[in-house]
C-alpha positions in Angstrom: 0.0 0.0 0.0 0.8 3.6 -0.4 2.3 5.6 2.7 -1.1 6.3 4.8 -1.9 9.8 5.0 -3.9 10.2 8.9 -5.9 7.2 9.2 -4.8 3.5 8.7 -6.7 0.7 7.4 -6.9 -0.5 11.2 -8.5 3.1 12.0 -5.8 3.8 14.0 -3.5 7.1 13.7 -0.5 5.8 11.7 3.2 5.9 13.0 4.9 9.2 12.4 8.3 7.9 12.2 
């Protein structure tokens, strides 16, 4: 998948590394 932009499939926030 792409790079997520605020919300992840899992609905959670994803990881701002």
């Amino acid at each position: 998948m792409t790079d997520p932009v605020w919300i992840d499939f899992k609905g959670a926030p994803p990881p701002y590394r």
